[in-house]
ZARO-620875 format. One record per residue: x, y, z of N, C-alpha, C in turn; residue in one letter. Coordinates in steps of 0.001 Angstrom, whole numbers, plus 500000, padded with zeros to 6 digits. Layout:
BEGIN
XYZXYZXYZA
...
***
This chain:
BEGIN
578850798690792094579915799692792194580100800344790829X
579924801476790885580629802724789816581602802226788922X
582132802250788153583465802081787419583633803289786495X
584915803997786502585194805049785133585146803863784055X
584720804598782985584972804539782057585009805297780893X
586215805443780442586728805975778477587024805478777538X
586518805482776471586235805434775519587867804783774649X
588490803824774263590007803376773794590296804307773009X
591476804492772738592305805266771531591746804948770389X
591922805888769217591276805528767683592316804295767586X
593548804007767477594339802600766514593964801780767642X
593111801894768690592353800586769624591210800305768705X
590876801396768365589047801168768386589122800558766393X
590098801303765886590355800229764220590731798623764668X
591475798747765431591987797440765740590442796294766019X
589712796816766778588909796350767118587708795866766175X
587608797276765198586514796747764338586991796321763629X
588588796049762850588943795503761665588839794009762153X
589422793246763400589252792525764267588094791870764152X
587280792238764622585785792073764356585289791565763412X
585189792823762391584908792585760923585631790993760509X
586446790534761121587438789804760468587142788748760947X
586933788495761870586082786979762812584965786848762350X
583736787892762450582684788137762317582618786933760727X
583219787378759434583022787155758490583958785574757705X
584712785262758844585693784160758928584738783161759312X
583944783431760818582829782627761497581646782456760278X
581001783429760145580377782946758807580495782037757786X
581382782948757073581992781789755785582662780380755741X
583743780832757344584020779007757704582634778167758263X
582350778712759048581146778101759403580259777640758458X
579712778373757826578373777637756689579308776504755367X
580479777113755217581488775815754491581323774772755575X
581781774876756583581641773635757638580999773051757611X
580018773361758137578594772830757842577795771975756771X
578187772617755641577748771912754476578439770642754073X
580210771392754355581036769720753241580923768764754901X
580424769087755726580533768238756508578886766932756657X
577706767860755612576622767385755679577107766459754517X
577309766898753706577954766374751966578990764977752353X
579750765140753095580781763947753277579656762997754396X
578568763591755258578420762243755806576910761718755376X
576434762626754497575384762159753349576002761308752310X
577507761339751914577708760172750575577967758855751651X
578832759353752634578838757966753524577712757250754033X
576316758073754091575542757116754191574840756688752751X
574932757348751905574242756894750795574696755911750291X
576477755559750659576993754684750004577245753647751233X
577051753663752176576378752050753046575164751773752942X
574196752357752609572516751657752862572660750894751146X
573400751838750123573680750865748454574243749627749019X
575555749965749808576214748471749831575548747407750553X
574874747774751296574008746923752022573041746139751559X
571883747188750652571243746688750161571917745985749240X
572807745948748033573391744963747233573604743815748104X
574201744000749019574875742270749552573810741824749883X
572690742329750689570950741411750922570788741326749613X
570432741624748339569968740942747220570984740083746465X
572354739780746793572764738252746854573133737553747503X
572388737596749288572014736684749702570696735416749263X
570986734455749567569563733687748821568512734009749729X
567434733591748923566116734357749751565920733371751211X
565440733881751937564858732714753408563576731759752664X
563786730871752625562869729383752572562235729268753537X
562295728775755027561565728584755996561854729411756870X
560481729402758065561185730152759124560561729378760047X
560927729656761424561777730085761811563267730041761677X
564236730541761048565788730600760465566543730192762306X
566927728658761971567901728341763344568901729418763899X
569485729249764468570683729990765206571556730155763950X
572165729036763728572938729067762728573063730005761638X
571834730135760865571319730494760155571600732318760373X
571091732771761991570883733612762018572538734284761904X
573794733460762795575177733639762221575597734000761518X
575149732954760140575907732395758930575543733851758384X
573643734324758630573633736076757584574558736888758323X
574754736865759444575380738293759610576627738206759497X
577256736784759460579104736761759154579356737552757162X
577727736708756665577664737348755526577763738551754834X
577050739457756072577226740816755942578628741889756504X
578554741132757879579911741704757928581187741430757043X
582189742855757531583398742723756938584650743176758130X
585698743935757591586835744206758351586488745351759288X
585630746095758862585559747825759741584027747160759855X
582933747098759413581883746740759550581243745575760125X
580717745511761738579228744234761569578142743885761283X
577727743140761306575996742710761096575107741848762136X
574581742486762456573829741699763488572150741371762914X
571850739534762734570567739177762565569177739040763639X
568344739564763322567577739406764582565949738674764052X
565677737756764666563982736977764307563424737025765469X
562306737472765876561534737473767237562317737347768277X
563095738186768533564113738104769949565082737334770188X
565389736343768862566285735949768903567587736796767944X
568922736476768363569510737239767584571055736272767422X
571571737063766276573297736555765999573995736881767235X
575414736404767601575946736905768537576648738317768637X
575881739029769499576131740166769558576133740695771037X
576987741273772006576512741546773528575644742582773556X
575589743311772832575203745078773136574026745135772555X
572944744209772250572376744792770972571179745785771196X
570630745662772915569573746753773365570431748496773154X
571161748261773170572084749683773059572643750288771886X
572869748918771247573407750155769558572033749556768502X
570398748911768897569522749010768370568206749633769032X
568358751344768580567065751641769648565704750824769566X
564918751456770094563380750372770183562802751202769026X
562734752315768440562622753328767447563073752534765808X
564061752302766326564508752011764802564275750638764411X
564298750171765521563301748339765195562177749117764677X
561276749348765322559855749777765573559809749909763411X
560805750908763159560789751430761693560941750007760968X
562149749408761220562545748450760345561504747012760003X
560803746712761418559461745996761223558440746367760601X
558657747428759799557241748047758689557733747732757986X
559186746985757493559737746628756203560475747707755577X
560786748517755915561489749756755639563243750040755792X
563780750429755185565209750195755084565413751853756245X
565547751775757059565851752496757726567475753025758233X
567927754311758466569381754396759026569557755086759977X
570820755435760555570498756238762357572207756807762371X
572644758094762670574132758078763255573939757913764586X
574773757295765384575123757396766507576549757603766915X
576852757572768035578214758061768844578711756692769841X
579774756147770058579621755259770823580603755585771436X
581893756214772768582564756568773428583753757364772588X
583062758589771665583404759622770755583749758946769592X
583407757369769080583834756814767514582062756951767028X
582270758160766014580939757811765645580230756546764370X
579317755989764251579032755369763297577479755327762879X
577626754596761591575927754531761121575178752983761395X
573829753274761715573417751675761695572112751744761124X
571811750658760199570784750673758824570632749173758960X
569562749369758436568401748194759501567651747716758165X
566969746676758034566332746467756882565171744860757264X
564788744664756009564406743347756365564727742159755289X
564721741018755683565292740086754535563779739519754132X
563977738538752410562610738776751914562694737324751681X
561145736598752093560852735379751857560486735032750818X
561544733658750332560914733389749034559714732554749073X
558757732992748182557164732498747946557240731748746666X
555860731133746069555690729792745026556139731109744004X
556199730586742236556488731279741272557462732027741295X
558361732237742233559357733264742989559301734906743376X
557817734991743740557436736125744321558350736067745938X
558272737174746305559001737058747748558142738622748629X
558393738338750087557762738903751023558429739267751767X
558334740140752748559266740523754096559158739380754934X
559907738750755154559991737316756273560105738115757844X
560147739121758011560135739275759545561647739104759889X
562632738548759273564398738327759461564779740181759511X
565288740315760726565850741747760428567032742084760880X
567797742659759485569068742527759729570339743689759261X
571047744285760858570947745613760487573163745912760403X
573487746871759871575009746684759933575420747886760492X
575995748074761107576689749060762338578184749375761194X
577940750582760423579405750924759805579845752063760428X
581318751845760522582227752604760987582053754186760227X
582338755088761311582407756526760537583646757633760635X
584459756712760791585597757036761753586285757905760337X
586918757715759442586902758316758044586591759571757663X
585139759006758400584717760190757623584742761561758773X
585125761106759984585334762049761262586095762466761381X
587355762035760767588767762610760639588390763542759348X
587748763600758172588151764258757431587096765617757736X
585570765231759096585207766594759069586632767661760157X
587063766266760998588197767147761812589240767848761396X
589577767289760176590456768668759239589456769711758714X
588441769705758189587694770664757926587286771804759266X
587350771207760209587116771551761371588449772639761768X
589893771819761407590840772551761435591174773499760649X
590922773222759712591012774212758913590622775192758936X
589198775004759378588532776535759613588782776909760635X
589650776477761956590292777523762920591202778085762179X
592094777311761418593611777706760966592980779200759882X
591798779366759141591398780420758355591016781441759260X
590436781121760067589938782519761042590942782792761569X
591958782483762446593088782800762765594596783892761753X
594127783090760288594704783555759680594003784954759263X
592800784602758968591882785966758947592230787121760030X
592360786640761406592002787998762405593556788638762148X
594510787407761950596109788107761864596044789275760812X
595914788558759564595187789625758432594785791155758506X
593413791291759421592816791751759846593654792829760950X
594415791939761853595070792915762567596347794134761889X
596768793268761261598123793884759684597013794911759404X
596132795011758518595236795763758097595083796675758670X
594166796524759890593973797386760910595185798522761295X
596479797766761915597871798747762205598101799284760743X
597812799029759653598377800246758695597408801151758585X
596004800696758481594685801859758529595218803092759576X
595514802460760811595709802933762213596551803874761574X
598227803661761212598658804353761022598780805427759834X
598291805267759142597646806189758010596995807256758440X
596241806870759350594980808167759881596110808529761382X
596759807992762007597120808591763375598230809596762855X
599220808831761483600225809835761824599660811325761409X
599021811607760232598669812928760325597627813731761336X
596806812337762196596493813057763352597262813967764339X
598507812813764208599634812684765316599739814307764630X
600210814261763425601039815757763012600104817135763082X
599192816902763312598019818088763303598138818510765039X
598039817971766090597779817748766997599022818479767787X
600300817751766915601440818442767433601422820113767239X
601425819847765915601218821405765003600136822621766325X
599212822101766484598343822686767360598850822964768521X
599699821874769561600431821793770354601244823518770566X
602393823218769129603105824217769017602310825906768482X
601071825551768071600522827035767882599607827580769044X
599980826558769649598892827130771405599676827647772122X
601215826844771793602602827506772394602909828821772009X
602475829231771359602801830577770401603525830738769429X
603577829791768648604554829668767180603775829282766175X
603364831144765591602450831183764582602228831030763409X
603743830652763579604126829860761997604350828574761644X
603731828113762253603348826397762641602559826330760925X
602946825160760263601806825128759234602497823613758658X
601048822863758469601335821495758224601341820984756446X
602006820085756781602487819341754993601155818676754916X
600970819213753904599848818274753251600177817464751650X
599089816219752323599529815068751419598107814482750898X
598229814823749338597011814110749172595970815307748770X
594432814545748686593338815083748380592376814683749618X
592341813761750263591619813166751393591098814236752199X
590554813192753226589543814318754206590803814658754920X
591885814181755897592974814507756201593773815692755910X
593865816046754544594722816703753438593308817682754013X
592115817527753527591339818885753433591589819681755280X
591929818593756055591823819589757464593189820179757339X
594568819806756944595267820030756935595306821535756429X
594877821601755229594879822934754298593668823755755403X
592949823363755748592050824144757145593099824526758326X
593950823947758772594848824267759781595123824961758665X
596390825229758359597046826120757436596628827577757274X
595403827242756783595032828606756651594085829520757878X
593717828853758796593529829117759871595056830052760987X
595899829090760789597095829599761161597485830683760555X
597215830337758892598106831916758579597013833467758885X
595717833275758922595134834077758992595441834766760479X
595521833565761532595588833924763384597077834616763401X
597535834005762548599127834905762467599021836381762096X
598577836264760918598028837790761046597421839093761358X
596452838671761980595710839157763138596511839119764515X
597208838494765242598131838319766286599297839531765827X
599561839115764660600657840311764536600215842074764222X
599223841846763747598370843378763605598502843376765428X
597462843364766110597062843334767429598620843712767840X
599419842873768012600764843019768890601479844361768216X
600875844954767116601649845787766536600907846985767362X
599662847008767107598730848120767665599257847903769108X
599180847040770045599259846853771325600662847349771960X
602270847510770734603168847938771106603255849534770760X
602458850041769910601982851602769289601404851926770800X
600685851466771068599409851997772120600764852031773267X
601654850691774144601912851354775214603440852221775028X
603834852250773341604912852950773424604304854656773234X
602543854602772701602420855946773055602221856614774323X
601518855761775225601722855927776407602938855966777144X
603731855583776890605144855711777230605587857055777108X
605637857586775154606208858648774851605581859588775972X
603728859970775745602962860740776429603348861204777737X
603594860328778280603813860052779876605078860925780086X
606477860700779306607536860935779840607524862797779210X
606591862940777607606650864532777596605850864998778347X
604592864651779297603832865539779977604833865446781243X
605935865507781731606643865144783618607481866512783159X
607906866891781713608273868439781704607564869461782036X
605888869785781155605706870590781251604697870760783214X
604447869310783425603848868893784957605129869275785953X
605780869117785889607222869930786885606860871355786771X
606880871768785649606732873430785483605514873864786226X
604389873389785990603182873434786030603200873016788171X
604066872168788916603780871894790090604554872801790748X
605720873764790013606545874097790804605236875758790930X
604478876095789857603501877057789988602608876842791061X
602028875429790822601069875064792218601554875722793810X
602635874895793469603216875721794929603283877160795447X
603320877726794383603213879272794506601860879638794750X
601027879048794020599347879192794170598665878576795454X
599346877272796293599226877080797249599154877665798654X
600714878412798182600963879543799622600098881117799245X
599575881105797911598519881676797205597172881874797840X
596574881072797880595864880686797636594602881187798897X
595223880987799833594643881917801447594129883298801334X
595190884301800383594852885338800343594327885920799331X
593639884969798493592987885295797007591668885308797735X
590511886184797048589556886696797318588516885413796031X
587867884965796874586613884135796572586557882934795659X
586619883786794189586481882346793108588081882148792742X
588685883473792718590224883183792918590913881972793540X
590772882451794985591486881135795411590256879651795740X
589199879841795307588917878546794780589632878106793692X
589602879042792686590658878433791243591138878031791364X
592452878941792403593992878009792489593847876725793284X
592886876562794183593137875519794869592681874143794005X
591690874572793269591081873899792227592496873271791459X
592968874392791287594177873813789958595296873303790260X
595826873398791691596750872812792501596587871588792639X
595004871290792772594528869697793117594307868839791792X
594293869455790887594411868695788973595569868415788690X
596288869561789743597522869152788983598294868285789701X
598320868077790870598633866490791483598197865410791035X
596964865759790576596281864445790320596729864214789007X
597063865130788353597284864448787216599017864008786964X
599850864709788231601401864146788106601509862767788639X
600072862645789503600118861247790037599286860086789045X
598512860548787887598190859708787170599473859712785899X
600211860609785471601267860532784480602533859752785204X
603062859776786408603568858871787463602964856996787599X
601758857166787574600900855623787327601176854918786112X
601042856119785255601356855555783579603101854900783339X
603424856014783559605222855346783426605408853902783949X
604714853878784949605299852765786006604498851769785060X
603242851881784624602674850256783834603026850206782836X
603839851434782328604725850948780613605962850206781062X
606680850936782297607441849831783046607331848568782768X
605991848021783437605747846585783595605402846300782145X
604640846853781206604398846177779780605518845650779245X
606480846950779557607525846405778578608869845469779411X
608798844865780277609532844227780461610643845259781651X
610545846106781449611837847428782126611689847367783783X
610483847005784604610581846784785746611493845902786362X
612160846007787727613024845627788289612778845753789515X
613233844672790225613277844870791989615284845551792390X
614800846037793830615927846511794504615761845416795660X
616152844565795919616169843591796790617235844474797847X
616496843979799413616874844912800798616533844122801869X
617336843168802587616712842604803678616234843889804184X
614687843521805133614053844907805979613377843694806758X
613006844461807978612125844382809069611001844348808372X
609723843624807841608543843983807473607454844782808470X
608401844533809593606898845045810240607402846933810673X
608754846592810798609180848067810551608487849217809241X
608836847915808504608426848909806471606940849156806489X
605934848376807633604864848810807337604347850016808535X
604756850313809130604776851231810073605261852742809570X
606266852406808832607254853497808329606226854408807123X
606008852921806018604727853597805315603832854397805818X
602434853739807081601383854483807703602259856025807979X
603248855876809126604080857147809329603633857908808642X
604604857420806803604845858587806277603511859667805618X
602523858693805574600820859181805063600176860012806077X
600522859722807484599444860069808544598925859560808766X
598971858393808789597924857505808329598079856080809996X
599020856870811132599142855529811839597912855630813237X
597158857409813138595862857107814157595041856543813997X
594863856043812317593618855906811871593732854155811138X
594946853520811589594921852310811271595554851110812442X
594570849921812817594538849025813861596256848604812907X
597319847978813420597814847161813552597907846112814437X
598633844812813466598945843572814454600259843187813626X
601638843680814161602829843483813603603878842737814426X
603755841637814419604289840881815278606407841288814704X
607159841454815902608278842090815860608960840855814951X
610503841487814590611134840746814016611477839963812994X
610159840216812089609682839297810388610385839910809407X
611694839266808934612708839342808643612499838736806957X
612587839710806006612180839353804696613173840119803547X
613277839610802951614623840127801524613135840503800462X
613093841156800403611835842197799251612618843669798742X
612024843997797975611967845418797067611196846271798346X
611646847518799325611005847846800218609999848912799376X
610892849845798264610105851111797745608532850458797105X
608773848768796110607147848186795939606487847521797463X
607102847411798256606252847349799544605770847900799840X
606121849592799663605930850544800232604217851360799070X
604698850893798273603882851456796902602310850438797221X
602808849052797216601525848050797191600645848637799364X
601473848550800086600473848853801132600085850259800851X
600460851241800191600033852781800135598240852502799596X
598716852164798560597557851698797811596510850973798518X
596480849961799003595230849040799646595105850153800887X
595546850469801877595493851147803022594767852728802677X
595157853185801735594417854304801378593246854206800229X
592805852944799466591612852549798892590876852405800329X
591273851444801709590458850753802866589451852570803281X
590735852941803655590310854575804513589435855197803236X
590004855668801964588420856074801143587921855973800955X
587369854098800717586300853784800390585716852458801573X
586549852236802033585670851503803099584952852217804632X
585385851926806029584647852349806680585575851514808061X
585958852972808558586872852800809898586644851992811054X
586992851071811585588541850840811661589071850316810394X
590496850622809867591344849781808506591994849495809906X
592606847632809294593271847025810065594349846607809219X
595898846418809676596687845966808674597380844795809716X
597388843697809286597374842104810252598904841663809107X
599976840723809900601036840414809494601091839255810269X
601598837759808985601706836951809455602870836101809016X
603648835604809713604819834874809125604649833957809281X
605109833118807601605472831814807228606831831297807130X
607009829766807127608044829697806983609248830215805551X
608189830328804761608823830858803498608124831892802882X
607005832574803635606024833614803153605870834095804089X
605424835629803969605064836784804474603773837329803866X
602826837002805102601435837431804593600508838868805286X
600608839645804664599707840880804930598406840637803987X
597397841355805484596564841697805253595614843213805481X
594708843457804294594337844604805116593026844591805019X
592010845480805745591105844756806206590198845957806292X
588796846096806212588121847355806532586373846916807418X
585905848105807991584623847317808053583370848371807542X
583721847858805819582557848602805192581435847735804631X
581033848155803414580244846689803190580717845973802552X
582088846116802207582926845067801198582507845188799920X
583334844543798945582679844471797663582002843718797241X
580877844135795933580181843277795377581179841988794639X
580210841190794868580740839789794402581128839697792657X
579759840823792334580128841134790958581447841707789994X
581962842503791570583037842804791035584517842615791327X
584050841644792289585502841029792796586662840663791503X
585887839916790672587144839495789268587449840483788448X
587284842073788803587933843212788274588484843881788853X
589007844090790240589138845124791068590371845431790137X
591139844264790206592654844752789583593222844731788208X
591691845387787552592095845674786168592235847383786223X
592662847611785252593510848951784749592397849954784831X
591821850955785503591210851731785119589952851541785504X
589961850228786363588594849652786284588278850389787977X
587057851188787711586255851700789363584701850778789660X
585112850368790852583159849718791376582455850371791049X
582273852125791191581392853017791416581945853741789970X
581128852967788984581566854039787450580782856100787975X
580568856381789052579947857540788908580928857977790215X
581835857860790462583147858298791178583851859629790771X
584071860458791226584573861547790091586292861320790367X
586885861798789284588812861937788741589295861825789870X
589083863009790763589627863410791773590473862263792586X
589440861314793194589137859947793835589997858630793492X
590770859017792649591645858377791086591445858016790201X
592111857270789477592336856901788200592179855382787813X
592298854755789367591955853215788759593216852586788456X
594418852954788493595535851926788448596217851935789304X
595860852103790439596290852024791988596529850701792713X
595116849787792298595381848503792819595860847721791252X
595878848063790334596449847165789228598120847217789665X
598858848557789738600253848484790128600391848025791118X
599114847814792336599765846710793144599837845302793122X
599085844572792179599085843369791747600608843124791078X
600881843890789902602203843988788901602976844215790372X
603150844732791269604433844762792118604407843148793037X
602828842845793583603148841354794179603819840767793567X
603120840285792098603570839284791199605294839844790976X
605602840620790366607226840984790297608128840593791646X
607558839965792639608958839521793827608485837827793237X
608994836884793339609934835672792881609531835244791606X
608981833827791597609054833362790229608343831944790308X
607406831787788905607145830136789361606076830159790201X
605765829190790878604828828750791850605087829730793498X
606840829810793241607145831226794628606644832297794333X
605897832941792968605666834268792883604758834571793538X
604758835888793537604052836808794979602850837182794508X
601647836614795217600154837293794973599461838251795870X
598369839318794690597436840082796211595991839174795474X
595433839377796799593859838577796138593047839650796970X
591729839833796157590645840271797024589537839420797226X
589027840036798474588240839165798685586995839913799987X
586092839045800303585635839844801638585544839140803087X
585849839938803934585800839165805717584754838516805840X
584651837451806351583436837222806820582425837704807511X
583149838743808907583073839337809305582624840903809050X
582647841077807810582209842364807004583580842968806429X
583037843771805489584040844484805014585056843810803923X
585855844465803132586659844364802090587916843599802832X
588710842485802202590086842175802836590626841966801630X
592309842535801653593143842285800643594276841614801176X
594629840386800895595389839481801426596914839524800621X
597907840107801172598862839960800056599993838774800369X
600537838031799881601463837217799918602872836928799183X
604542837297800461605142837602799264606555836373799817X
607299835717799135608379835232799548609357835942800424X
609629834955801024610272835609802108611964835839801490X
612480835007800561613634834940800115613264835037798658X
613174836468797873613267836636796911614649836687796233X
615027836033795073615854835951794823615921836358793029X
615072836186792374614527836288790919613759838202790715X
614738839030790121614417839983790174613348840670788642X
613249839060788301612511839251786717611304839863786601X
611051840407785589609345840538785737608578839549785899X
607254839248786017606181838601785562606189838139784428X
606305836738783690605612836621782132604932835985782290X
603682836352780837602831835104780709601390836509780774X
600398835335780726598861835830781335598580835989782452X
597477836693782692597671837184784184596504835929784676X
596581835581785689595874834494786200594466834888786436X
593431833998786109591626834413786491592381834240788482X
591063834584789209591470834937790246589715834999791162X
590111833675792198588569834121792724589015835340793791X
587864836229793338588759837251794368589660837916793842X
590917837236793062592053837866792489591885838802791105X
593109838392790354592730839023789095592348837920787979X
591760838829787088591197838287785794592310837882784526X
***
């Protein structure tokens, strides 16, 4: 089976190697100390029983005859033993009294001690460990030469001493590694916090300059690598500050010139439409290129009261100045009323189910279906269908065409400013902020996660569909803030 896995926090991952580092080098150093005073303490303990041993056999008296009676074989080993220590004598299978002696004398260490050899052994006997050293006793010969008599006689010393003192060594070196990893951990939590808090403070800092507070700029402490990112934020910030504020300066020039532009061209465009009209009823009885002219200039000049009309309305929305007129209406009335008022109701399928009862801005209802319904009829391909569906808290229109729909390429622009599918479209045809003011009017009915979207997209069925979706109980007459959302289908 699978398991996630990520990677611990940095004051995990110090913790860990200081941790580490800290056992790692505790285990070592206690260890090979261990090891040694523990070889050292049970190397003098044997060096100093096989001396004492051998001393007490060289003032025993030498063996005279053999075979050495029972007695005999007693009397050496009461000789050798003491209070912590026995001795057990042994001559051809006979031995001192002893019960155990196949068990604490292997067949090995006889085997050694019958070459005449002072031999020694640790063993363990139900966790008391001890040593046993084996030897041979020496026959006295004429002139007082002497020989190995075959008497072999070995002493079982206690090691108990010396087991307690490797078991403090033993303790000890838990009690050091322990003290080590504690160490180690202290260490670790101040490393940790040394490096987290100015992480911590960079991170925040970033926090608040993603928020948009461009004057975020961090204390620096020190010369460190820390201190050097710090002075990197800093001046990163002050530079993005500056540039942000150029940009927002140009960006409030640009739509307050569009603003100014907009509101002095609606003087001399009044003057200029109230002429059209004259050139209109004109225009029949002008002879050839004449009333081509006027009709020519009648039609620029709509188009252009309806693109200086487009402009006002998105300095509207830039600057915050848009507003809803909230109107309980019939929706399916308001969309009927619209087609009505265009001409527009032979040439479009409805499905308006009666009675869909909605609190909206009717004049941007009226503005957002103008728009999709008369993009469907110019650029798509008849039947346009306009479909209405009620939610319990939403009101969803759709509109619908059966042309070839749009390219996929350009679905994530439809509802930018200016932006046409067909860059070889001529003026006439518009201007391109037709479906952008209808996006700015969805989004302007509620707020939050209730705010009102259009998305594009295409039928499955063929053709272009623009799906709009708006609360049914608008109550928040605010603009839009913020970025405009990427948008599959929607906007960018």
């Amino acid at each position: 089976m699978n398991r996630l896995w990520w990677p611990p926090g940095l004051r995990v991952r110090l913790l860990l190697a200081f941790a580490s580092l800290g056992l790692t080098t505790t285990a070592v150093v206690a260890g090979a100390s261990y090891v040694q005073a523990r070889d050292v303490i049970l190397q003098q303990a044997q060096d100093a029983a096989v001396v004492t041993l051998t001393e007490q056999i060289a003032q025993l008296t030498p063996v005279r005859s053999l075979p050495p009676s029972q007695a005999d074989l007693d009397a050496i080993a009461a000789d050798l033993s003491d209070r912590d220590d026995s001795a057990i004598a042994v001559y051809q299978g006979r031995s001192s009294s002893y019960d155990r002696i196949s068990e604490v004398l292997p067949p090995e260490l006889r085997a050694e001690v019958s070459g005449g050899r002072v031999v020694w052994q640790r063993q363990s006997e139900q966790g008391h460990p001890y040593l046993v050293i084996g030897t041979q006793l020496m026959l006295a010969g004429p002139e007082g030469a002497s020989r190995p008599s075959g008497l072999e006689v070995y002493r079982l010393h206690a090691l108990v001493a010396e087991q307690h003192s490797i078991d403090r060594l033993a303790t000890l070196a838990w009690l050091t590694g322990g003290l080590s990893l504690a160490f180690a951990v202290l260490l670790a939590l101040l490393a940790a916090r040394g490096v987290l808090r100015p992480v911590r403070e960079l991170g925040e800092a970033a926090r608040r300059l993603g928020d948009g507070d461009l004057t975020t700029r961090l204390t620096v402490h020190g010369s460190d690598e820390l201190a050097g990112v710090a002075r990197t934020f800093n001046y990163t910030a002050e530079r993005l500050e500056r540039q942000v504020g150029e940009l927002r300066r140009m960006e409030s020039d640009a739509r307050r010139f569009v603003a100014d532009v907009s509101h002095e061209l609606r003087t001399p465009l009044a003057a200029m439409t109230a002429v059209t009209d004259v050139l209109d009823e004109e225009a029949p009885r002008l002879p050839g290129d004449a009333g081509r002219a006027a009709r020519l200039v009648s039609q620029e000049t709509q188009n252009l009261t309806r693109l200086v009309t487009d402009l006002i309305e998105v300095s509207r929305f830039d600057s915050g100045a848009a507003a809803l007129n909230l109107d309980d209406i019939d929706v399916a009335e308001a969309v009927r009323a619209t087609l009505h008022a265009r001409g527009w109701t032979d040439q479009v399928v409805t499905d308006l189910p009666p009675g869909t009862l909605a609190r909206l801005d009717p004049r941007r209802l009226d503005v957002i279906l103008a728009n999709l319904v008369g993009n469907a009829l110019r650029h798509g391909a008849r039947p346009v269908s306009v479909r209405l569906r009620a939610e319990p808290d939403w009101i969803v229109l759709s509109v619908g065409d059966h042309g070839p729909g749009l390219d996929p390429r350009v679905l994530p622009y439809v509802f930018d400013r200016f932006y046409k599918a067909d860059s070889a479209r001529s003026r006439s045809e518009g201007s391109g902020l037709g479906l952008a003011i209808a996006w700015e009017n969805a989004r302007l009915h509620g707020s939050g996660a209730n705010r009102g979207s259009l998305v594009a997209g295409n039928d499955p069925a063929g053709g272009a569909l623009f799906t709009l979706r708006l609360p049914r109980r608008c109550t928040d007459p605010s603009p839009p803030i913020g970025p405009r959302p990427p948008a599959a289908g929607g906007r960018p």
